[in-house]
C-alpha positions as CSV (number, residue, x, y, z in Angstrom):
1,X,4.7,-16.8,-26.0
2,X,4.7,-12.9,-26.2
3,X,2.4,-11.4,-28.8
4,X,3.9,-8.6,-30.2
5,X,1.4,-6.2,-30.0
6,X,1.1,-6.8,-26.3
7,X,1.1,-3.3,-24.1
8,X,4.1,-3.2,-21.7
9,X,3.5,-2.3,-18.4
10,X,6.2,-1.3,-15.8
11,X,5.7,-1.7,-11.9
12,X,7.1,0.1,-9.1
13,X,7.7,-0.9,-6.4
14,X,9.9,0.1,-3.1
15,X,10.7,-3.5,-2.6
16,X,8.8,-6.8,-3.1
17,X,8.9,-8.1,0.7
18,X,7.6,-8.1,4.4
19,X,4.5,-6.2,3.7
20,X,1.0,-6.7,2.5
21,X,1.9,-3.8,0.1
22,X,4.5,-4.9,-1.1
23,X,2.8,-8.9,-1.4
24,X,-0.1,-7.1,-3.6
25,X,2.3,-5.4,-6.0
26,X,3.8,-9.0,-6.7
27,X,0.4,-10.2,-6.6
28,X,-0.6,-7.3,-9.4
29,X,2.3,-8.1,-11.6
30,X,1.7,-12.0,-11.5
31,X,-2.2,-11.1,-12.6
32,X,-1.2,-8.4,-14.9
33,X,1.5,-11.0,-16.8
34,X,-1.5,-13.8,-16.6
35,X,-3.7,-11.8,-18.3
36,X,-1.5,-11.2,-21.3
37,X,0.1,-7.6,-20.8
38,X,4.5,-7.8,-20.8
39,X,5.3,-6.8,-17.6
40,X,8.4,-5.5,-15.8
41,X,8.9,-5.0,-12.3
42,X,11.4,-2.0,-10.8
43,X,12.4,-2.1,-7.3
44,X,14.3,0.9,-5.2
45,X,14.8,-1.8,-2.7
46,X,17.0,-5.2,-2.9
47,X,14.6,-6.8,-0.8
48,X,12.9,-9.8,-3.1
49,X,11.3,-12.3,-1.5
50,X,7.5,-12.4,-2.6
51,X,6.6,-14.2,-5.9
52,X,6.3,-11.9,-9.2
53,X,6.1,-12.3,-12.9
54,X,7.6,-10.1,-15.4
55,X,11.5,-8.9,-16.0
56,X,12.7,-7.5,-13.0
57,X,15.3,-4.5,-12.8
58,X,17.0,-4.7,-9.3
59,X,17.8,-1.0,-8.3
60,X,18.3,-2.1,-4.6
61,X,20.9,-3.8,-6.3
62,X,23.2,-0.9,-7.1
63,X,22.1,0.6,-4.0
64,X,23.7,-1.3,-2.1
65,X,27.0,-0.9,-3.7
66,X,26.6,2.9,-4.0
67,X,24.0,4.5,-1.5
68,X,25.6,8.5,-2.4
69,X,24.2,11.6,-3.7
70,X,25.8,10.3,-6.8
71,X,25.0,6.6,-6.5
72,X,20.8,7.8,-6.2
73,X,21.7,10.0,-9.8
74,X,23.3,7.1,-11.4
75,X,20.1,5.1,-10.3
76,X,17.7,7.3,-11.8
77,X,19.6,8.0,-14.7
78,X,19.2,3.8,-15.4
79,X,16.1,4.0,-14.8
80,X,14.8,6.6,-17.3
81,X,16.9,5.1,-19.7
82,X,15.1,1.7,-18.8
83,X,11.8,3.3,-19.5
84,X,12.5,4.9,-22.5
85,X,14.0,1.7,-23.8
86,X,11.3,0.0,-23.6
87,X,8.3,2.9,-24.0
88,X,5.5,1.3,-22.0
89,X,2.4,1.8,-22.5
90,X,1.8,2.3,-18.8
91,X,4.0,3.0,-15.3
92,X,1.8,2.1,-12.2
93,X,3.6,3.6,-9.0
94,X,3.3,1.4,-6.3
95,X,6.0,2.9,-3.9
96,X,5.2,5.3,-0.8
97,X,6.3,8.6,-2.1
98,X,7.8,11.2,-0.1
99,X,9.9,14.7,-0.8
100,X,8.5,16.7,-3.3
101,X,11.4,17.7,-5.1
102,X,12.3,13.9,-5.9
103,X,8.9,13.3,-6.2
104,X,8.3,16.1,-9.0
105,X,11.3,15.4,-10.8
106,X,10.2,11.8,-11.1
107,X,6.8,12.3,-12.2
108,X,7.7,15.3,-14.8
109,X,11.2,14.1,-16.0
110,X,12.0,10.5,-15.4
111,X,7.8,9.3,-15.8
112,X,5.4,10.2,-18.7
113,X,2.9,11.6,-16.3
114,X,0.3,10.7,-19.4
115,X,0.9,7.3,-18.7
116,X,1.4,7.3,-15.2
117,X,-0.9,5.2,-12.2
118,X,-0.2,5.9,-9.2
119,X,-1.4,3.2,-6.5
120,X,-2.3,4.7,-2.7
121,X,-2.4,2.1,-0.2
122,X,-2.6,3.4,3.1
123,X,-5.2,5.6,4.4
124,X,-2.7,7.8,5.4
125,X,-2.3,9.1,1.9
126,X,0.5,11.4,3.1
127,X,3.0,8.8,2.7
128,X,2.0,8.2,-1.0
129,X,0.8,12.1,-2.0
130,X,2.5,15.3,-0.7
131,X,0.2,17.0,2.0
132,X,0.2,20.2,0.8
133,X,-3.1,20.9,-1.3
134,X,-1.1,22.4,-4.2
135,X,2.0,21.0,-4.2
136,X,-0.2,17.5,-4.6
137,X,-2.0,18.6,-7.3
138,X,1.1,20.2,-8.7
139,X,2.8,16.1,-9.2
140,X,-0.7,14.2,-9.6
141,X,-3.0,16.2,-11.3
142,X,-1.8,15.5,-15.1
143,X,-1.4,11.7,-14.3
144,X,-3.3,9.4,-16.1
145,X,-4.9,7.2,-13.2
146,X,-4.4,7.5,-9.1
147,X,-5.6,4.2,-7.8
148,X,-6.7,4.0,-4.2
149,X,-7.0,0.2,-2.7
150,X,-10.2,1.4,-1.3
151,X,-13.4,3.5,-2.1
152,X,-12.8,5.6,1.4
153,X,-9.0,6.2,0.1
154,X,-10.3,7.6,-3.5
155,X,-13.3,9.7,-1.2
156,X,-10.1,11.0,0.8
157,X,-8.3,11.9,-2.5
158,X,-11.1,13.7,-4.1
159,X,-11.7,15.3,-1.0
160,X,-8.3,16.7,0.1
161,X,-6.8,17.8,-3.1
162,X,-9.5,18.0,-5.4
163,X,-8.0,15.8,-8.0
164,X,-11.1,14.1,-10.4
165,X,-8.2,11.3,-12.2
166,X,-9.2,9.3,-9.1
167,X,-10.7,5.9,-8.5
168,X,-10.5,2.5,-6.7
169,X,-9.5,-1.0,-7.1
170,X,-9.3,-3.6,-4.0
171,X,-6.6,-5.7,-3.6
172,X,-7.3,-9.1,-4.9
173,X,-6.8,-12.9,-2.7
174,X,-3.7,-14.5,-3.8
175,X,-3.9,-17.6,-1.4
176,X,-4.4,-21.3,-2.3
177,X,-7.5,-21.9,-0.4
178,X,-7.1,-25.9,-1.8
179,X,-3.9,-26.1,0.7
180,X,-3.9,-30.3,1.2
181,X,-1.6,-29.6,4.8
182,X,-3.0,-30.4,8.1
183,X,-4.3,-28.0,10.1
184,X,-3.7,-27.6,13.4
185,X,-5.4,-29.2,16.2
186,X,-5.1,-26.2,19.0
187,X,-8.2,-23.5,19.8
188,X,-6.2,-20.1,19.6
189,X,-7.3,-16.5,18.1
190,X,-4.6,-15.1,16.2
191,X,-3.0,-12.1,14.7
192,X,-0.8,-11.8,11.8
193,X,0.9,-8.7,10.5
194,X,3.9,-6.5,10.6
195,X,4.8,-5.9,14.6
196,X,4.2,-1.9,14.4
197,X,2.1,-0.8,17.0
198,X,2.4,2.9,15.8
199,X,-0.1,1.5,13.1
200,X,-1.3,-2.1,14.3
201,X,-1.9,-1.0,17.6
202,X,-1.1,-4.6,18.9
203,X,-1.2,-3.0,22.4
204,X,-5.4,-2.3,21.9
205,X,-5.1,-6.2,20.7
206,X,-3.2,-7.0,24.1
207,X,-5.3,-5.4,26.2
208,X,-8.8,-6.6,25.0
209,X,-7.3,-10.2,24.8
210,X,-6.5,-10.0,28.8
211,X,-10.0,-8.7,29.5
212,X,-11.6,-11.9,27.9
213,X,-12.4,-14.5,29.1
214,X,-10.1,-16.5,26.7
215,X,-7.1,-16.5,29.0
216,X,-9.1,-18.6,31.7
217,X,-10.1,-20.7,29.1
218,X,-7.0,-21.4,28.0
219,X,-7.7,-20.4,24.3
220,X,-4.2,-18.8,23.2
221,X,-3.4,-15.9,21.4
222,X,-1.0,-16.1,18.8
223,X,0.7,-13.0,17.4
224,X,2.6,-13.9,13.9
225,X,4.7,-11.3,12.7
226,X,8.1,-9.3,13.2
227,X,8.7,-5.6,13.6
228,X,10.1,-3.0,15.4
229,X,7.8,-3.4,18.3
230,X,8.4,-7.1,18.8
231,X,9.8,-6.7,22.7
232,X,8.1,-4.4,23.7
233,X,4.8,-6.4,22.9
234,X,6.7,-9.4,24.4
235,X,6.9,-6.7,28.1
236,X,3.4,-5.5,28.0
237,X,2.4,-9.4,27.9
238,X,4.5,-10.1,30.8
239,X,3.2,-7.0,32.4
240,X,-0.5,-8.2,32.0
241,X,0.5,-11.5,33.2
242,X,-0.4,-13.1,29.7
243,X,3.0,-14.8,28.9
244,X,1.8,-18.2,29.4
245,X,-1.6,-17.3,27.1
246,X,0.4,-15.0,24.6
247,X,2.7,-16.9,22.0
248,X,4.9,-15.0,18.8
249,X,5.3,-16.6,16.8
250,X,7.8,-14.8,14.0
251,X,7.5,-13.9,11.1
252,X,6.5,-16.8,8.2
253,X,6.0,-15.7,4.5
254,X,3.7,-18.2,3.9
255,X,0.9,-18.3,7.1
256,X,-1.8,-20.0,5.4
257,X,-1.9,-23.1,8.1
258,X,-1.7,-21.2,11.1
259,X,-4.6,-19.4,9.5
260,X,-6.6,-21.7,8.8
261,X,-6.4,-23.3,12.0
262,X,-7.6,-20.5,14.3
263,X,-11.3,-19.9,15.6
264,X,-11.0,-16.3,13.9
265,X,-8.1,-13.6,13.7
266,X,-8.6,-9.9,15.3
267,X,-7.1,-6.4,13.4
268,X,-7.2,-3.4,15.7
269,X,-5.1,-1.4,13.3
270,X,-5.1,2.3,13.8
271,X,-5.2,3.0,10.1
272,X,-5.0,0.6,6.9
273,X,-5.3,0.9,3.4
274,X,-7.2,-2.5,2.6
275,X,-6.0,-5.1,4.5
276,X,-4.9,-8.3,3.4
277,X,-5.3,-9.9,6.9
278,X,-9.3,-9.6,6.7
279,X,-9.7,-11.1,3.1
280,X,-7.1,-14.1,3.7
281,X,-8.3,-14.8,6.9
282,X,-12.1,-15.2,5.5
283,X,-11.3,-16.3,2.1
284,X,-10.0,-19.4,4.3
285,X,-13.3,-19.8,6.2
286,X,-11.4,-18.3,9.7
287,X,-14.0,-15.1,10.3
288,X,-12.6,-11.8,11.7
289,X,-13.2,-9.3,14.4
290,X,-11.8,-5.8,13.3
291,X,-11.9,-2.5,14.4
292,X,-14.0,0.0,12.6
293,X,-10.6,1.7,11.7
294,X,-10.2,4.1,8.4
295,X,-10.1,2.0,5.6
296,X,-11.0,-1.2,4.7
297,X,-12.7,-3.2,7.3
298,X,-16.1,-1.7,6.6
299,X,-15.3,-2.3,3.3
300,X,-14.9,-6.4,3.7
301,X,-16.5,-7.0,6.9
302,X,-20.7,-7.7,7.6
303,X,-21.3,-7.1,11.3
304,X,-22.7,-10.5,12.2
305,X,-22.5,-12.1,9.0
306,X,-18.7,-12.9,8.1
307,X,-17.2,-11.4,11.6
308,X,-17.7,-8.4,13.9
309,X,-17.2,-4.8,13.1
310,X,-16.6,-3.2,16.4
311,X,-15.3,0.4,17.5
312,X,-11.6,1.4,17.6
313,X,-9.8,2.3,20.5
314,X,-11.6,0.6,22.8
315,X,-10.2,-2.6,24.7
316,X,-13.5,-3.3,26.9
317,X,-15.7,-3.5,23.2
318,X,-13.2,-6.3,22.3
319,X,-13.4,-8.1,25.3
320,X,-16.6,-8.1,24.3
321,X,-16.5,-9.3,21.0
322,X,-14.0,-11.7,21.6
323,X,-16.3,-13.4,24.4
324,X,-19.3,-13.1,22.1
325,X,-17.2,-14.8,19.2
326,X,-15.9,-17.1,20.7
327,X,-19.1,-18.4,23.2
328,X,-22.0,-17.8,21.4
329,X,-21.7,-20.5,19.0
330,X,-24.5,-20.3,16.5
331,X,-22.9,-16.6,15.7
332,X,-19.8,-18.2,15.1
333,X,-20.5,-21.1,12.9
334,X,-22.8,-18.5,11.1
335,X,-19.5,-16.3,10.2
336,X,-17.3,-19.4,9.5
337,X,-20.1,-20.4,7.0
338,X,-20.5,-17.3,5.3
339,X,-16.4,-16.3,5.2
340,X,-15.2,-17.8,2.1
341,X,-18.3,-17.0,-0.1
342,X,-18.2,-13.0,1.5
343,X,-15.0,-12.6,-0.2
344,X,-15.2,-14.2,-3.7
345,X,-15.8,-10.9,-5.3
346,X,-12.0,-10.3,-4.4
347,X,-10.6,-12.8,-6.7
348,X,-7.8,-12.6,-9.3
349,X,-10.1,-12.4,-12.0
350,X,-12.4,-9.9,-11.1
351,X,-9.8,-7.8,-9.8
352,X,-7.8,-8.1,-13.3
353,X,-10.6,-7.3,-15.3
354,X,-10.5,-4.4,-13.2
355,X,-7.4,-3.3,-14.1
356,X,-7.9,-4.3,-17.8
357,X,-11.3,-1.5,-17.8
358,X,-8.4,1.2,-17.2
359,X,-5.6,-0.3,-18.3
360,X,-7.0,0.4,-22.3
């Protein structure tokens, strides 16, 4: 039951499916609401498919019946009345934020900016803060909290617009690790993750997968995810010969199995914020090889201990790695052992308290 002197806290988010983003905000409202706190969730988008706790207000909703000039004022009109309804305590911002006139009326007019978090997830911060110097600090400066997903992404924060309301929280695992299914009984490396190579750079992943010796071995790779990119991933396999090595797999909401089941899972992301991939790939024993990309890899991974940290950009270094993983086989039971225990500071309850420290 409700205590009535709980703080309300209202969540943001563009939409609550496909993305590790938008996974985490669900994630943050289901620890949020566990912890004790009322929570509601907003979405822009009528795209609902991860698991959330709180009251949800469905703006994708009237969206889609009315996607005018008029239909976006009738939507923000609905939802400052929503928040002033209620009067919580705290708004955390979870959406990627771009215009600055939206943007500034939002934060000044439709958001207390006194009670206002804003989350950055991407270390591309100019899809979450405006990249001009002063017009950022113009929207952000008198918010209460901006929240980067990792220590480089607050750095970057400080850095660019000189903002001091700045400060970092990791995403938390929100995986049952106790899964009773059967695994699978195939040796394959695997990558899992929105099909964008603009940011995944699944081509680098492509490339240092043929110059393996994995193919010959007949150790698959599996690629597990949808996107934009999806076919023409599917002609640079055929063009590198690799469609009898190379198998997509789709997109699944819920890839725990497939895993759990690999030898280890590879990022090669151009860019991330911190990436769910890494910490739900070892916080189900399966170690990683990433690229040293900006952020979030050097933030999870040990070199040698839980996977291998290797440089971006550079298919002949993950040949490399992927025939070192893979062969020398004291290194790889060494990172399979030590997986599940590197990530355990990431858990739901360290990251709440977390978010309880600011959340006062």
């Amino acid at each position: 039951m409700l205590k009535a002197n709980k703080k309300k806290i209202c969540i943001v988010v563009s939409s609550l499916g496909k993305g590790g983003a938008e996974r985490s905000s669900g994630l943050l409202s289901q620890m949020l609401y566990n912890t004790g706190y009322d929570v509601h969730v907003v979405s822009v988008l009528n795209d609902i498919e991860f698991p959330f706790k709180g009251e949800l207000l469905n703006l994708g909703e009237l969206k889609d019946l009315n996607d005018t000039s008029y239909g976006r004022w009738q939507r923000l009109r609905i939802l400052k009345a929503y928040l002033k309804t209620h009067n919580f305590d705290y708004i955390i911002d979870n959406r990627t934020r771009i215009g600055f006139i939206k943007e500034y009326v939002i934060s000044q007019f439709i958001f207390n900016p006194k009670k206002t978090i804003y989350c950055v997830r991407s270390y591309n911060v100019n899809l979450y803060i405006n990249p001009n110097r002063f017009l950022g600090k113009l929207i952000y400066s008198n918010a209460y909290k901006i929240v980067g997903v990792s220590k480089l992404i607050a750095h970057k924060i400080k850095e660019d617009y000189g903002l001091n309301n700045v400060t970092s929280i990791y995403n938390a695992i929100n995986i049952n690790t106790e899964t009773a299914e059967t695994e699978v009984s195939e040796n394959y490396i695997l990558f899992f993750g929105r099909l964008d190579d603009d940011v995944k750079n699944i081509s680098l992943l492509l490339d240092g997968y043929s110059k393996s010796n994995l193919p010959s071995q007949n150790i698959k790779l599996k690629i597990l995810g949808d996107g934009k990119d999806l076919e023409s991933l599917k002609s640079k396999t055929e063009d590198l010969n690799l469609t009898s090595s190379v198998e997509f797999l789709g997109y699944n909401p819920n890839p725990t199995i497939v895993v759990k089941s690999a030898l280890f899972t590879v990022l090669t992301s151009k860019y991330e914020g911190f990436p769910r991939a890494i910490i739900e790939s070892l916080a189900l024993g399966t170690p990683v090889i990433s690229v040293d990309c900006k952020s979030g890899p050097n933030e999870i991974i040990q070199n040698n201990h839980n996977g291998l940290l290797i440089e971006n950009y550079n298919s002949d270094a993950l040949a490399i790695a992927i025939n070192r993983l893979f062969e020398d086989k004291d290194l790889y039971l060494h990172c399979k052992q030590n997986s599940k225990s590197s990530v355990s500071h990431f858990s739901q309850e360290n990251i709440a308290a977390q978010w309880r420290t600011i959340l006062k």
